[in-house]
C-alpha positions in Angstrom: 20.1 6.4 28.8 21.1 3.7 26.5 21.1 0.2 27.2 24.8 -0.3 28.1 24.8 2.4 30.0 22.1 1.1 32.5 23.4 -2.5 32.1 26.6 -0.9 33.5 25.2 0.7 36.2 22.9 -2.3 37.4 26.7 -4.5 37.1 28.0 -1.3 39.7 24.8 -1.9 42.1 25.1 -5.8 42.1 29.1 -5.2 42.9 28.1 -2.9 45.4 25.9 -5.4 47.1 27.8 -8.0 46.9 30.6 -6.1 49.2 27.8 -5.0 51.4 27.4 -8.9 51.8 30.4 -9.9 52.4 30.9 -7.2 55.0 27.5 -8.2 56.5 28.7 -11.5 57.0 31.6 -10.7 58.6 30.4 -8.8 61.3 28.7 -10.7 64.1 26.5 -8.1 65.3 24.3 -8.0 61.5 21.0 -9.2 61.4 20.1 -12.4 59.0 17.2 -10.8 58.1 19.1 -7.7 56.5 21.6 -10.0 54.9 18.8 -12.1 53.5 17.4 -8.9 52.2 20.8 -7.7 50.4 20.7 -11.1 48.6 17.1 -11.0 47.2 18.2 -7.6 46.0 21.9 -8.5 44.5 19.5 -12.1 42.9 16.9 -9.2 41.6 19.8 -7.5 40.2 21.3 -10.3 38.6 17.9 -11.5 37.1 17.4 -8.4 35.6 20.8 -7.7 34.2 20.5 -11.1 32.5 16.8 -10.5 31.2 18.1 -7.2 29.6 21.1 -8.9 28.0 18.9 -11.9 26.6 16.8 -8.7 24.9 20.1 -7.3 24.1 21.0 -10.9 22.1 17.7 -11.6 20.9 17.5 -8.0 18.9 21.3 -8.5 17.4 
């Protein structure tokens, strides 16, 4: 898989989770805990989307 191609797919997954958020939020019946959860992942997501681009930049 090359690197733009897994770069794209991390962008569709922190997208993804960011809906799932939003939706989360909306509905009074979610748990904190679980939304808290779906941020730390959608932050992990983001971190690691901008450490591959900062390798990306780095090489070029």
């Amino acid at each position: 898989m090359s690197l733009q191609t897994h770069l794209s797919q991390l962008a569709l997954k922190h997208e993804a989770l960011e809906r799932e958020i939003h939706s989360a939020i909306q509905s009074p019946s979610e748990n904190d805990l679980r939304i808290a959860e779906l941020k730390r992942r959608k932050l992990h997501l983001k971190d690691e989307i901008n450490r591959l681009r900062a390798e990306t930049d780095s090489v070029h």
